[in-house]
FIZAKOL-317728 format. One record per residue (C-alpha): residue number from 1; x, y, z. Coordinates in nm, 3 decimals. Example, Ala and Ser with C-alpha at 12.3 -4.5 7.8 and 13.67 -1.06 7.14 Angstrom:
2
[atom 1,[1.230,-0.450,0.780]]
[atom 2,[1.367,-0.106,0.714]]
//
This chain:
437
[atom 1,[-1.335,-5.553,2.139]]
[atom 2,[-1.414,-5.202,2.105]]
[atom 3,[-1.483,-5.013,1.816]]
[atom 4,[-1.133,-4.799,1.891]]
[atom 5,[-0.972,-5.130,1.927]]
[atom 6,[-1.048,-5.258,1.545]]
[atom 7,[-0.990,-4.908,1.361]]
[atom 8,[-0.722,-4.892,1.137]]
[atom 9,[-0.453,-4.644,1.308]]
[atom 10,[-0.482,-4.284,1.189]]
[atom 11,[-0.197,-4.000,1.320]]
[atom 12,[-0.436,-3.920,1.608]]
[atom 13,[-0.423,-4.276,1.740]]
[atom 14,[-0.133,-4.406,1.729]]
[atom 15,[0.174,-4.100,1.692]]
[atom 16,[0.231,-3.900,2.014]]
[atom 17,[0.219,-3.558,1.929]]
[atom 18,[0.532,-3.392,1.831]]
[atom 19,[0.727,-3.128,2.055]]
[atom 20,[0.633,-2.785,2.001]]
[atom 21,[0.870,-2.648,1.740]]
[atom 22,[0.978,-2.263,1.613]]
[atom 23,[0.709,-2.143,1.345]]
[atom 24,[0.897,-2.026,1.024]]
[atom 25,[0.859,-1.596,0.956]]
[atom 26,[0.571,-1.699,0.732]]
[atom 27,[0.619,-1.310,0.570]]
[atom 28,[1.023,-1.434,0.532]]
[atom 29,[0.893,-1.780,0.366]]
[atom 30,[0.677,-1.560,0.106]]
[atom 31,[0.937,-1.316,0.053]]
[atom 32,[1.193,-1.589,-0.040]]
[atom 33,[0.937,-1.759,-0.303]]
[atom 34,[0.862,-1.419,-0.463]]
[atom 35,[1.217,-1.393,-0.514]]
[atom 36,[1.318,-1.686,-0.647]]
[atom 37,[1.041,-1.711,-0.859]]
[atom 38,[1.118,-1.367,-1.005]]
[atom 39,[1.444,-1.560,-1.117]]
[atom 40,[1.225,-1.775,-1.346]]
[atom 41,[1.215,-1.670,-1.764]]
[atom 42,[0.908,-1.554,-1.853]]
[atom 43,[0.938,-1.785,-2.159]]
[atom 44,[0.980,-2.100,-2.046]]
[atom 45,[0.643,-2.327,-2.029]]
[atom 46,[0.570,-2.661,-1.909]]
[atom 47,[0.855,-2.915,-1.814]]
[atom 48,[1.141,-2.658,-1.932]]
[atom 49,[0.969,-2.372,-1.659]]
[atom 50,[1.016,-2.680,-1.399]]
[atom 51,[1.337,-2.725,-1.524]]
[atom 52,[1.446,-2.373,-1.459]]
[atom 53,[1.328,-2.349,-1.153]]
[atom 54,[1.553,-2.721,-1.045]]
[atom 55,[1.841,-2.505,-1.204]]
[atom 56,[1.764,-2.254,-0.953]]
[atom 57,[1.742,-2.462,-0.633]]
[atom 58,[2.042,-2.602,-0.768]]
[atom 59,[2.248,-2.248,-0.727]]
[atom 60,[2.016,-2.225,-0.395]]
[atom 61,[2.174,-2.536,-0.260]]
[atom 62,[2.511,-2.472,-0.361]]
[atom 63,[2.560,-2.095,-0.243]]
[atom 64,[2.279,-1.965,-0.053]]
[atom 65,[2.210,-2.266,0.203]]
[atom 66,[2.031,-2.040,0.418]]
[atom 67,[1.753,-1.999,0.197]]
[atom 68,[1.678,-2.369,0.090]]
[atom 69,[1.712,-2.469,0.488]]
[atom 70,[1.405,-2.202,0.539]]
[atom 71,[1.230,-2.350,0.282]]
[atom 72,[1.235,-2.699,0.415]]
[atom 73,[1.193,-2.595,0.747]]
[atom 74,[0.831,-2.452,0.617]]
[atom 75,[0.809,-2.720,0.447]]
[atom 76,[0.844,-2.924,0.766]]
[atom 77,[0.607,-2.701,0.945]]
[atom 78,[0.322,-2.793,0.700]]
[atom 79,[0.357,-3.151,0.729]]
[atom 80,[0.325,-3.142,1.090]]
[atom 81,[0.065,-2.941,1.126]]
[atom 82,[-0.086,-3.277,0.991]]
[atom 83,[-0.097,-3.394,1.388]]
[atom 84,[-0.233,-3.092,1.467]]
[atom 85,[-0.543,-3.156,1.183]]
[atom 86,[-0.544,-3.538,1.312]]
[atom 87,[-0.459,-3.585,0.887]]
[atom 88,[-0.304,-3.870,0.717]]
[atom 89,[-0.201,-3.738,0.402]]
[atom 90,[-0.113,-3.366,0.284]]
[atom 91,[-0.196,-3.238,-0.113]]
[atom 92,[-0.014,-2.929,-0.231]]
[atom 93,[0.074,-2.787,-0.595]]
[atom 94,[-0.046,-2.852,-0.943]]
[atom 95,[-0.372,-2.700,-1.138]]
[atom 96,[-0.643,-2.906,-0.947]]
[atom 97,[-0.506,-2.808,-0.584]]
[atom 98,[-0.589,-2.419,-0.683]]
[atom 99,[-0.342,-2.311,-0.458]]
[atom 100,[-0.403,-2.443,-0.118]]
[atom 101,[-0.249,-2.703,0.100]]
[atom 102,[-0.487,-2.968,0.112]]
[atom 103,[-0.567,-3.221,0.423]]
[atom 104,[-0.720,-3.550,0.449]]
[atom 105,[-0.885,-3.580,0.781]]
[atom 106,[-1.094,-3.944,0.852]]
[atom 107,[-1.081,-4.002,0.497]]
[atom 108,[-1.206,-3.642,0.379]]
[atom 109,[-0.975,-3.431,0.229]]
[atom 110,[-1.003,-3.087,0.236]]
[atom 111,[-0.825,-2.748,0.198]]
[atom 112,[-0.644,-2.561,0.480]]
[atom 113,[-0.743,-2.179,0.423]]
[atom 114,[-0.595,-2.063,0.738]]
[atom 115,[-0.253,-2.115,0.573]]
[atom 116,[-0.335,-1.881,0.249]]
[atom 117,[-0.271,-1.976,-0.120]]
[atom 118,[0.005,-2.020,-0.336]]
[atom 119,[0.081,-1.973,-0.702]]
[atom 120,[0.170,-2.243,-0.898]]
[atom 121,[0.566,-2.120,-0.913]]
[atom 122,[0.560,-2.110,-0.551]]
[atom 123,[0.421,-2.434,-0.497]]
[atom 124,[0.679,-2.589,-0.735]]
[atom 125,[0.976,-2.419,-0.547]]
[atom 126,[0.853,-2.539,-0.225]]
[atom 127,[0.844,-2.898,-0.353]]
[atom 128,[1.145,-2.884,-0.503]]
[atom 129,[1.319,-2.746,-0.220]]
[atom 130,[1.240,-3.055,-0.079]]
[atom 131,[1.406,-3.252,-0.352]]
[atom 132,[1.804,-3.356,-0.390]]
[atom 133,[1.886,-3.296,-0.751]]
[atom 134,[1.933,-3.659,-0.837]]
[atom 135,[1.533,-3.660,-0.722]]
[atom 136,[1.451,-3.353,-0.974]]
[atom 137,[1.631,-3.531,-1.279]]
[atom 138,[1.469,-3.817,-1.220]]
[atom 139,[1.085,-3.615,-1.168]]
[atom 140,[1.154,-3.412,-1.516]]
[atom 141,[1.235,-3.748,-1.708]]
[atom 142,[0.936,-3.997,-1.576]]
[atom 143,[0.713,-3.696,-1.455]]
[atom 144,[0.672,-3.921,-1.151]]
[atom 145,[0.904,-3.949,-0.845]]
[atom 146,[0.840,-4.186,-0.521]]
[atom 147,[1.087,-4.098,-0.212]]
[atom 148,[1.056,-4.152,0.181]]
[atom 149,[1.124,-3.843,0.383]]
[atom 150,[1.210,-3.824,0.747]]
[atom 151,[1.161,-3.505,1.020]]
[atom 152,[1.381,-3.601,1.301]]
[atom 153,[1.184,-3.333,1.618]]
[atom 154,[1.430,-3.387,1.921]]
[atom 155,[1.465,-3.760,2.001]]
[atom 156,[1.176,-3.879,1.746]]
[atom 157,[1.141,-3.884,1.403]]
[atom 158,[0.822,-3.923,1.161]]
[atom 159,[0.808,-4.088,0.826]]
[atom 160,[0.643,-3.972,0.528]]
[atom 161,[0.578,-4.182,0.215]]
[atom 162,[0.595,-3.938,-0.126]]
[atom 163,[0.421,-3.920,-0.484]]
[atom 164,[0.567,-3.570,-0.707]]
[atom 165,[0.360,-3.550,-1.009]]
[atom 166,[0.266,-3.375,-1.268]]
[atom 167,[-0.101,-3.219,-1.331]]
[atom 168,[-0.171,-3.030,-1.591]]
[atom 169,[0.197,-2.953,-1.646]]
[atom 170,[0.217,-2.796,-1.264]]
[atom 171,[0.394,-3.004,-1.052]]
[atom 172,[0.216,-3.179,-0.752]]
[atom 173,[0.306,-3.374,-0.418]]
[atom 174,[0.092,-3.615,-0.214]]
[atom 175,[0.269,-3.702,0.146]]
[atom 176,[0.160,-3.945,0.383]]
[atom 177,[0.211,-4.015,0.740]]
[atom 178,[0.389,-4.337,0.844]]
[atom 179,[0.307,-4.432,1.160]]
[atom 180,[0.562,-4.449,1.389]]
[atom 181,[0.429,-4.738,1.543]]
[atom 182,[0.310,-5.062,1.460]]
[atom 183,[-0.065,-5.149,1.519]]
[atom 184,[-0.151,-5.398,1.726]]
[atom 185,[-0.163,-5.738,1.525]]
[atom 186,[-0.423,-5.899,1.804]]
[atom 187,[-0.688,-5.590,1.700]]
[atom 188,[-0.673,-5.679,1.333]]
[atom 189,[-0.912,-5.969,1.482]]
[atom 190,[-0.842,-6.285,1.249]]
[atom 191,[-0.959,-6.599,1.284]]
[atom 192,[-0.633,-6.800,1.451]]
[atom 193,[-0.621,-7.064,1.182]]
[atom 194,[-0.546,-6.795,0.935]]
[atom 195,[-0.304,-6.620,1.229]]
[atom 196,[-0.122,-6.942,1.202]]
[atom 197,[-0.052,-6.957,0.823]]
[atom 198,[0.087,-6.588,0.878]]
[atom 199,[0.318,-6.720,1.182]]
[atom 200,[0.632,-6.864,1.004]]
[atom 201,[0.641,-7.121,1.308]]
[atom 202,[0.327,-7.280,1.200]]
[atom 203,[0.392,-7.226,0.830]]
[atom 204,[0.729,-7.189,0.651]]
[atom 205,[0.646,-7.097,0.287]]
[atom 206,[0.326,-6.999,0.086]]
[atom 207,[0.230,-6.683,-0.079]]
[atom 208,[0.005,-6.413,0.132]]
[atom 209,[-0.167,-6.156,-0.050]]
[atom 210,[-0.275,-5.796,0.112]]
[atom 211,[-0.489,-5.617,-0.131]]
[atom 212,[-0.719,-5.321,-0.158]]
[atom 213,[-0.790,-5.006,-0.342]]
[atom 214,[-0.504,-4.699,-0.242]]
[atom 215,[-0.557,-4.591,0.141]]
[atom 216,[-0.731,-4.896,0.266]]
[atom 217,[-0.471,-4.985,0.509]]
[atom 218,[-0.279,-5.273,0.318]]
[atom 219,[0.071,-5.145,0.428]]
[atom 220,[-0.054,-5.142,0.788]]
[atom 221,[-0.212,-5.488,0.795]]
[atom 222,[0.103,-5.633,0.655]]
[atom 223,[0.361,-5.449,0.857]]
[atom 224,[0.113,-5.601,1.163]]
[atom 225,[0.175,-5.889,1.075]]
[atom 226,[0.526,-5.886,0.988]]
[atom 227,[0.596,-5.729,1.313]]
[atom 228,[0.436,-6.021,1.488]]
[atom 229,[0.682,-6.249,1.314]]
[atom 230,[0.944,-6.028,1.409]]
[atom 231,[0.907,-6.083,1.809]]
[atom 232,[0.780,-6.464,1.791]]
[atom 233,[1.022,-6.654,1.541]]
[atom 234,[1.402,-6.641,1.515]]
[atom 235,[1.457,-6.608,1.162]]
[atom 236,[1.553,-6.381,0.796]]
[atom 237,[1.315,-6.075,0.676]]
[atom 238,[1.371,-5.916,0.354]]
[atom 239,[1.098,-5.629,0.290]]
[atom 240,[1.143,-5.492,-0.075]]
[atom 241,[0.963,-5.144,-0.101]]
[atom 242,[0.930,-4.877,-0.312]]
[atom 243,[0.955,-4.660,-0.120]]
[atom 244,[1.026,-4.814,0.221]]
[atom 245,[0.737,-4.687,0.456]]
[atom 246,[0.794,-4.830,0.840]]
[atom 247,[1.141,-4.964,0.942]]
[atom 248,[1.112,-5.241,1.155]]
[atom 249,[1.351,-5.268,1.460]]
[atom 250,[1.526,-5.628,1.416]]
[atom 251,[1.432,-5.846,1.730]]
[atom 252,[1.365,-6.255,1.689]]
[atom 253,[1.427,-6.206,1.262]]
[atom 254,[1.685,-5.981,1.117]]
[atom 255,[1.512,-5.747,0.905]]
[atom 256,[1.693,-5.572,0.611]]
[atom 257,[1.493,-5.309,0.425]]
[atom 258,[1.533,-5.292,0.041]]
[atom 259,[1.458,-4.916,-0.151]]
[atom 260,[1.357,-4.978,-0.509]]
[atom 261,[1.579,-4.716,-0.670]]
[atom 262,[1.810,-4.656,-0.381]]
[atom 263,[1.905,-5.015,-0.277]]
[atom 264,[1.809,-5.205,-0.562]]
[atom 265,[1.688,-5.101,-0.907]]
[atom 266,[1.338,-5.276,-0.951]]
[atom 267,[1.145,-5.531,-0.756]]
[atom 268,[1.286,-5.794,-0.987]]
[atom 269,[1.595,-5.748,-0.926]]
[atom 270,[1.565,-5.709,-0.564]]
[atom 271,[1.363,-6.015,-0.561]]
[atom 272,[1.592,-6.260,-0.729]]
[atom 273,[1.907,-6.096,-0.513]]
[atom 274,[1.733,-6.181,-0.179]]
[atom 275,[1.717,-6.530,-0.296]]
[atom 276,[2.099,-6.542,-0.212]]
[atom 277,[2.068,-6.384,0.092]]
[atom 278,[1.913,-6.667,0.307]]
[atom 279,[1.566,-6.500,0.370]]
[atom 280,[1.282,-6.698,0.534]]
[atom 281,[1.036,-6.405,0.434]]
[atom 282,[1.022,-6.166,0.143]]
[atom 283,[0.836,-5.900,0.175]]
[atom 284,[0.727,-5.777,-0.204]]
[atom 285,[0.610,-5.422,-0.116]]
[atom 286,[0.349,-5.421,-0.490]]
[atom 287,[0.311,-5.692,-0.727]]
[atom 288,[0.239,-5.409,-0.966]]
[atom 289,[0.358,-5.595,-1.348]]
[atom 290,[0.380,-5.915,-1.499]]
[atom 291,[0.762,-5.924,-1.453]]
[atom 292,[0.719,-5.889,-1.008]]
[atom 293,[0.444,-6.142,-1.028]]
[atom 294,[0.581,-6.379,-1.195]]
[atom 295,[0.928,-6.369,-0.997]]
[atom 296,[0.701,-6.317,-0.647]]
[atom 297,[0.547,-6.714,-0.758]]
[atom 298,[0.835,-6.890,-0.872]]
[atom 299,[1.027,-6.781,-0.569]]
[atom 300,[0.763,-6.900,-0.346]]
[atom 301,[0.705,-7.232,-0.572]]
[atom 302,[1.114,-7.264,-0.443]]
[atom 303,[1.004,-7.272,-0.134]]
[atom 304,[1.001,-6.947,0.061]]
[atom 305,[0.723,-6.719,0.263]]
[atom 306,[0.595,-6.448,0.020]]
[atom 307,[0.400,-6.129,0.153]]
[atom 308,[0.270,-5.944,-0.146]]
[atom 309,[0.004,-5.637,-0.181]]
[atom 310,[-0.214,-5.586,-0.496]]
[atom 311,[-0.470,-5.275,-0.582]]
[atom 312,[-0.762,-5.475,-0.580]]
[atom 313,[-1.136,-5.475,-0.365]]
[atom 314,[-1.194,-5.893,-0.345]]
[atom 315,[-1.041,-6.206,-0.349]]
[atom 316,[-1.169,-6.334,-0.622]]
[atom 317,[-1.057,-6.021,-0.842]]
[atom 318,[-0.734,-6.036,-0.703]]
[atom 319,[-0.723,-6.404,-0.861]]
[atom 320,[-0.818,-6.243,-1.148]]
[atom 321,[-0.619,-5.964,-1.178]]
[atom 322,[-0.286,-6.186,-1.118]]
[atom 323,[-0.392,-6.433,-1.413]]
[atom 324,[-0.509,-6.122,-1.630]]
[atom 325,[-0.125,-5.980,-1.629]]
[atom 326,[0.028,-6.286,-1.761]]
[atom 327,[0.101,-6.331,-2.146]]
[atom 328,[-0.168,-6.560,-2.253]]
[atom 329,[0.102,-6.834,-2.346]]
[atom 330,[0.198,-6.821,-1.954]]
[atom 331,[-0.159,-6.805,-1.838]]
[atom 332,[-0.204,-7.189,-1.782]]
[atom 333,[0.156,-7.233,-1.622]]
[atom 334,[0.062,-6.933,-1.407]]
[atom 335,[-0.274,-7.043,-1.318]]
[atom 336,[-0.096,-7.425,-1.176]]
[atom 337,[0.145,-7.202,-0.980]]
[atom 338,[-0.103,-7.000,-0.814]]
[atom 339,[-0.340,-7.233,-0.707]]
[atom 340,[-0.004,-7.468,-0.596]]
[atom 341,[0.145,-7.183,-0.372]]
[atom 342,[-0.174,-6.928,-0.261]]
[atom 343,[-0.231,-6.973,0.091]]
[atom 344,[-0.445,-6.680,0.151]]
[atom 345,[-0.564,-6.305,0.062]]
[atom 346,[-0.675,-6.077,0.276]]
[atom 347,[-0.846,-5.784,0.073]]
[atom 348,[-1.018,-5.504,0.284]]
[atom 349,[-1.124,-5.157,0.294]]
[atom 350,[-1.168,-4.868,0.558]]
[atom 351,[-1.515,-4.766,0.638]]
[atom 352,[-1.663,-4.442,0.783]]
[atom 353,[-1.782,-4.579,1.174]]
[atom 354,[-2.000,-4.420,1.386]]
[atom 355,[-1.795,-4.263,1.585]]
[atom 356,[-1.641,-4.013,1.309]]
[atom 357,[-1.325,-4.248,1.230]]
[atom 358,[-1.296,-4.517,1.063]]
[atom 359,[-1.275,-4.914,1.085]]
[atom 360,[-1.135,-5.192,0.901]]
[atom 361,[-1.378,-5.437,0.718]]
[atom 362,[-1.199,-5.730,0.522]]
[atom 363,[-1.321,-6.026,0.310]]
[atom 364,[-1.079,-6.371,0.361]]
[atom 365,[-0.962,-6.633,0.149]]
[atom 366,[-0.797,-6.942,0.266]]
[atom 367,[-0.697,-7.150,0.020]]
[atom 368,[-0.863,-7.476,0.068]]
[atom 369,[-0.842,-7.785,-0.160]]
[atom 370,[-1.171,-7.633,-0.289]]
[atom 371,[-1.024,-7.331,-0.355]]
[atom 372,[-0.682,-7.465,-0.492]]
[atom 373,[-0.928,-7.684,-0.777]]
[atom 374,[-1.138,-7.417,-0.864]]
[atom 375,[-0.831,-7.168,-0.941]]
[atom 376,[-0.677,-7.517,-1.134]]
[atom 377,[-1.026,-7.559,-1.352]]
[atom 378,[-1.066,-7.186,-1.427]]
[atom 379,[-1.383,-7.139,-1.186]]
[atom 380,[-1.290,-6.869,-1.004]]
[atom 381,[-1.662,-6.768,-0.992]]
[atom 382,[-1.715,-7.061,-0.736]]
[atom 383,[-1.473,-6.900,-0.517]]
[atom 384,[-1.675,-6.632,-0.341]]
[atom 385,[-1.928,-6.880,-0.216]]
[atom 386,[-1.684,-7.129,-0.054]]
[atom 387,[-1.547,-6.785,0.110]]
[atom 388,[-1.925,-6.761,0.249]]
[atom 389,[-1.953,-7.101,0.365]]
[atom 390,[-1.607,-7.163,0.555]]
[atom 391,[-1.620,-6.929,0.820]]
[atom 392,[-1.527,-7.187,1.060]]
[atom 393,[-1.172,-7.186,0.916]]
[atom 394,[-1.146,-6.812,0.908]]
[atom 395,[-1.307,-6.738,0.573]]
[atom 396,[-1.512,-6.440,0.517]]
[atom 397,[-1.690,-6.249,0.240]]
[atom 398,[-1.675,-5.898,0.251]]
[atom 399,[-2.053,-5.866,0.313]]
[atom 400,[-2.025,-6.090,0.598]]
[atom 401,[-1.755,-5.894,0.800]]
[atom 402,[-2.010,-5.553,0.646]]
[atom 403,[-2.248,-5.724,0.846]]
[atom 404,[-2.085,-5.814,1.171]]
[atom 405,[-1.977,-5.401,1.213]]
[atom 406,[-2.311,-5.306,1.149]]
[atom 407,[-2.450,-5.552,1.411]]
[atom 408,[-2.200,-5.457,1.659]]
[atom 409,[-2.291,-5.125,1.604]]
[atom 410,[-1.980,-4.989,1.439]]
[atom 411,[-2.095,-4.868,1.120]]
[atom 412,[-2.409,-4.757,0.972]]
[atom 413,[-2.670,-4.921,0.734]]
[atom 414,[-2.572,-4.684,0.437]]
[atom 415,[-2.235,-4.703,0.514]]
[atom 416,[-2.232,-5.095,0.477]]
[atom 417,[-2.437,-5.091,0.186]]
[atom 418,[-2.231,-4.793,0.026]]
[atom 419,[-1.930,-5.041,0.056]]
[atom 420,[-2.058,-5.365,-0.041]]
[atom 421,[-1.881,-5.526,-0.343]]
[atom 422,[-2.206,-5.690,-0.388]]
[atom 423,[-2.524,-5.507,-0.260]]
[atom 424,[-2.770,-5.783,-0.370]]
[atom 425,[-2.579,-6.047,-0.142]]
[atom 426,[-2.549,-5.799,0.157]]
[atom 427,[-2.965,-5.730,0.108]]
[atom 428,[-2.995,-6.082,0.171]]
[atom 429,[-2.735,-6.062,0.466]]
[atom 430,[-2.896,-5.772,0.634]]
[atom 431,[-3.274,-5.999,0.648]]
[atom 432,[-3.128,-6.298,0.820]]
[atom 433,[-3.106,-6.381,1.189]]
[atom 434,[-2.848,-6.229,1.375]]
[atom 435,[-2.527,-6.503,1.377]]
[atom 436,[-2.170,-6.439,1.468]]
[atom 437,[-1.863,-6.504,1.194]]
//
């Protein structure tokens, strides 16, 4: 395949560039934030100045409608001009931004001078603008709010998945770009016995981990392969999200999409709910507590598919990491159940390649009778060198795939070494004779 084939999808490669739309009066924009942030006491500091100014978009919303739609509409220029930069995420607001709107572009992020800076008031207005009022309670009390946001552009529309924040008591937004599309399951390039314990036809229960560190692609893998469920078995899909990133089109399986906070209140809850709604998969967007872990493995011990995702860079840490959450009285029952109901993980991470993007490189565990005794005996450290020794079955360490790209030509020496989970093993890699995995 070629090296465009196997990169993860960025908003150049896979989103068709929108329709050209009216640029907001940029002078009109900044005249409207001067204004309003005139409106804000000159006393208030920290969450009650943030508060003033939600009191303020509040009256905006109610009485001048006008002036919150040419706020968004800004707003909605800015985020596309993320096609235009070929970015995947946009930064704006809080102390460490210093005023600019920030891009990431092939994994670098960097500011966009051409648009001019902001104060910190007018940053906060514009983000807030953005906001329903529900949304701004909910920001001032956790100092944290995740939301989806749609811009509909003629007949298409484009996803965003949200983070507001607080930094250094400025308020802050991260946005990135759903794709619109799905990316091709075939160029994720797994070995087909693993492709058939992700195929509900070939395998109707088991738990499926996606992990990796933040932007290394896990959503995308999974909604791959949950797409390629979709058109190939006839059956139940229940993602649970928070927030819901791409919406599936039901075509073989019925998909229903679950909002943690809008549809139901916690991954918990939305878990044990979709037990009663005849699912054959369950989607767990982030096994991020004890509380979702331990509900994601006794639902699968009942007999369901489980698709989970976890912030971690290896197999065996993700192992780890699930039996390092659990109360230490629930560690042994928890260890059992894992090693009874893990059928694989799939941790990866996107790489600089040669050609100025990026490509996916992924380590694999199948969960072998090997594997199963190891996680029952408490030697996980065996784990990573049955990985190395079972690529027949589809198992791979994360040094081997490192290896492959740079062989094929993908990705730089450095790059593979600057990657490596462990250098020392890769060292050893890189000195013997060329083989295929």
């Amino acid at each position: 395949m070629s090296e465009t084939q196997t990169a993860q999808p960025t908003a150049e490669s896979t989103v068709r560039s929108p329709s050209a739309s009216s640029v907001p009066n940029i002078q009109q924009v900044r005249s409207l934030l001067q204004q309003l942030t005139a409106k804000i006491p000159k006393s208030a500091v920290g969450i009650e100045r943030h508060m003033a100014i939600s009191e303020i978009m509040d009256e905006v919303s109610k009485n001048f409608v006008h002036i919150q739609q040419s706020l968004r509409k800004y707003m909605d220029f800015l985020l596309m001009r993320m096609f235009e930069n070929n970015a995947s995420d946009i930064d704006m607001g809080g102390h460490g931004g210093q005023g600019y709107v920030w891009y990431r572009i092939y994994g670098n992020k960097r500011p966009d001078k051409t648009i001019g800076s902001f104060t910190n008031d007018e940053m906060s207005v514009l983000i807030q603008a953005r906001l329903v009022a529900q949304q701004r309670s909910t920001l001032h009390v956790k100092r944290n709010l995740d939301f989806s946001y749609t811009i509909t552009d003629g007949d298409e529309s484009y996803r965003f998945r949200a983070d507001a924040y607080y930094d250094l008591d400025q308020l802050a937004l991260n946005m990135r770009l759903i794709n619109p599309t799905i990316f091709p399951y075939k160029q994720l390039e797994f070995h087909p016995g693993v492709t058939k314990i992700f195929n509900l036809a070939h395998d109707k229960s088991g738990l499926i981990l996606v992990t990796g560190i933040t932007g290394s692609g896990k959503s995308t893998t999974l909604d791959s392969i949950i797409d390629a469920n979709n058109h190939q078995v006839e059956g139940h899909i229940v993602i649970i999200a928070s927030p819901i990133e791409y919406v599936h089109t039901s075509d073989k399986c019925i998909v229903r999409h679950r909002e943690v906070g809008r549809d139901t209140r916690s991954f918990k809850e939305g878990v044990v709910q979709c037990l009663r709604q005849d699912p054959d998969i369950i989607v767990i967007g982030e096994m991020r507590d004890p509380d979702t872990i331990s509900t994601g493995l006794e639902i699968t011990d009942s007999g369901h598919k489980v698709f989970s995702t976890l912030h971690t860079s290896s197999a065996v840490e993700s192992i780890d990491r699930i039996l390092g959450e659990m109360d230490p009285m629930e560690k042994e029952r928890t260890r059992l159940r894992l090693a009874d109901v893990l059928k694989v993980i799939v941790s990866q991470k996107l790489v600089p390649s040669l050609d100025g993007k990026r490509v996916m490189a992924k380590e694999v565990l199948v969960c072998t009778p090997s594997v199963r005794a190891a996680i029952k005996n408490n030697n996980i450290g065996e784990i990573y060198q049955m990985i190395s020794e079972n690529n027949d079955i589809g198992m791979m360490t994360l040094e081997q795939d490192l290896r492959r790209l740079y062989l094929q030509k993908r990705i730089s020496l450095e790059t593979a070494m600057s990657f490596a989970n462990n250098k020392r093993r890769l060292q050893q890699l890189m000195q013997m004779k060329q083989t295929s995995y």
